[in-house]
N, C-alpha and C positions, 0 to 999 in steps of 0.2 A: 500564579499557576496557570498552566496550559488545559485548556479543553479543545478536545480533536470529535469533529464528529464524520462520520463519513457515509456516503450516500453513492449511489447506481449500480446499484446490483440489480439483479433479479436472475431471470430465464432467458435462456441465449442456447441456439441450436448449436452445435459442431461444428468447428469452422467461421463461428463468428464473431465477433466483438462488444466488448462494450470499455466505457469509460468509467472511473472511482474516481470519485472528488472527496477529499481527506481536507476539512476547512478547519479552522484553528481560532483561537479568541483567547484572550489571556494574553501575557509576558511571553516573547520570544526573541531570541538574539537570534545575528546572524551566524553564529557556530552554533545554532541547535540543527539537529540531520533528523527528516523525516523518515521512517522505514514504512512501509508495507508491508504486514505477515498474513499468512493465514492458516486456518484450523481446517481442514478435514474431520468427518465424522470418527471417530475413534484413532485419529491420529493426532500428535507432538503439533505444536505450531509450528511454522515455519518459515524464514525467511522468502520474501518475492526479489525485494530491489528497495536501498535507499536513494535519498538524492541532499546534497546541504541547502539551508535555506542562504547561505551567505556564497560558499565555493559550490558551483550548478555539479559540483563531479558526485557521480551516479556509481551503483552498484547492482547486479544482477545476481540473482541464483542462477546458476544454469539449466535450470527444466524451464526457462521463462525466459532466458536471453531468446533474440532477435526476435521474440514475439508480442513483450510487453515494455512499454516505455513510462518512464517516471520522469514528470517534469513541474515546475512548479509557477507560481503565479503569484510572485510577493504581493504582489499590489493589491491581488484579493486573497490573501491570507488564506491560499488554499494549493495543494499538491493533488496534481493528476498522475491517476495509472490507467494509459490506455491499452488496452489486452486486445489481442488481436490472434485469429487463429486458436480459439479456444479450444479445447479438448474435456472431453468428459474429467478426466482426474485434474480440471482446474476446479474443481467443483468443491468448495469452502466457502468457512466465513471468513470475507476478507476485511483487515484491523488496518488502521495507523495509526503508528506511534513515535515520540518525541525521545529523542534524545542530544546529548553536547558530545558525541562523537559519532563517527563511522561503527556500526558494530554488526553484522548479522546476526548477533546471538537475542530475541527475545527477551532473554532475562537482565540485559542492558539498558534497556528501554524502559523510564520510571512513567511514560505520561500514556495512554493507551484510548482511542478512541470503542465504542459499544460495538462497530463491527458492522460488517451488513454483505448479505447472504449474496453468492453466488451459484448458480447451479446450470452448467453445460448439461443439458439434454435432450435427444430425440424426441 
């Protein structure tokens, strides 16, 4: 079984960045595809961007294309999202999760990291 924990969030003004490290331990093949979602406060989760741990080809949402990149780092069993150009409505808890395909739909993804808060504000 897969454990995802993910780490670097916090507080970050308008316009600026930060990096998410999604580290993993347990069983993984090279056809498992990491995603990124996140939860807004009284909103649906939602897709950011996956990337494969075996094929590097990548997937974006569109409110996060040319802003935010997904790339990964087999050797240290870990998958970075570096966000760039942040905006207040990126403002969620952002998750990584495990799955054995490409999928943007959340409920495709059996393996889910606890999540860790992000919050663009003035």
């Amino acid at each position: 079984q897969v454990q995802l924990v993910e780490s670097g969030g916090g507080l970050v003004h308008p316009g600026g960045s930060l990096r998410l490290s999604c580290t993993r331990s347990g069983r993984a093949t090279s056809l498992d595809v990491i995603g990124w979602f996140r939860q807004a406060s009284g909103k649906e989760r939602e897709f950011v961007a996956c990337i494969g741990l075996g094929n590097p080809r990548t997937f974006y949402a569109d409110s996060v294309k040319d802003r935010f990149t997904i790339s990964r780092d087999n050797a240290k069993n870990t998958v970075f999202l570096q966000m760039n150009s942040l905006r207040p409505e990126d403002t969620a808890v952002y998750y990584c999760a495990r799955n054995s395909y490409y999928s943007t739909s959340p409920a495709n993804y059996p393996s889910w990291g606890q999540g860790t808060q992000v919050t663009v504000s003035s």
